[in-house]
N, C-alpha and C positions, 0 to 999 in steps of 0.2 A: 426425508423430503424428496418427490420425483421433482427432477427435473426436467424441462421442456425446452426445447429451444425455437424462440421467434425473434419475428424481423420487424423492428419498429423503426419509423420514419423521425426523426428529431431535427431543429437546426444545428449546422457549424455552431450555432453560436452555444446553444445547449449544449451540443458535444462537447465542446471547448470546458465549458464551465463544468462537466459531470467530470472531466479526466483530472482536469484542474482540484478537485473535492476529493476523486480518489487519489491523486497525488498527495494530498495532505492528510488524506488517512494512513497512507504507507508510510509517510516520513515519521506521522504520530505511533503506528503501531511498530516501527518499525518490520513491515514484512510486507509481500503483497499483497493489493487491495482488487479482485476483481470489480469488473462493472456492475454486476448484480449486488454485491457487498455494497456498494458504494451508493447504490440504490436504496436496498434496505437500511442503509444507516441514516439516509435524507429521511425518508418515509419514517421510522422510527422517530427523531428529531421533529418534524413536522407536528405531531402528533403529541411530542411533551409540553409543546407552549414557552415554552424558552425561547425569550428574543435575543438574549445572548449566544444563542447557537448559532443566529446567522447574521452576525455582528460584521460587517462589512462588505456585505453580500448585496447591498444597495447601493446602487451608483448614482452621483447626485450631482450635478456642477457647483461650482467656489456660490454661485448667483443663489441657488437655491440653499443650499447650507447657509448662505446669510439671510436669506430671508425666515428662514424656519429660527434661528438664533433669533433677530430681532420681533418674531412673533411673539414665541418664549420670552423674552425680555420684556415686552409691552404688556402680556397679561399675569405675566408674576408680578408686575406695580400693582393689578387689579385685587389682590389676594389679600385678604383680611380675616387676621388672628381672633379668633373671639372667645 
């Protein structure tokens, strides 16, 4: 594989979160994780349809986690076995 090197513009806040992914790749493989690796492993993931891949990766106030619980609660009454 050639490699290339370019300069892309991201937020802190992205940055934050891609170093944060390849820090738990390294912890997970134990070894280093470059930024491209860490790229390619999002991008591969993206692409399997596993929502348990990015299992707490959505950030959500106590308000909203109770509202999504008592939604789920009100239309599982609505369900009927047949």
């Amino acid at each position: 594989m050639i490699k290339v090197s370019k300069t892309i513009k991201i937020s802190e806040k992205s940055y934050n979160k891609l170093n944060a992914f390849a820090g738990s790749l390294r912890a997970k493989e134990g070894k280093p994780i470059s930024i491209d690796k860490a790229l390619s492993e999002l991008f591969e993931r993206s692409t399997k349809g596993k929502a348990t891949d990015f299992a707490g990766s959505w950030s959500m106030s106590e308000e909203e986690a109770e509202n999504i619980k008592n939604d789920l609660k009100r239309h599982w009454k609505t369900w009927k076995i047949k």
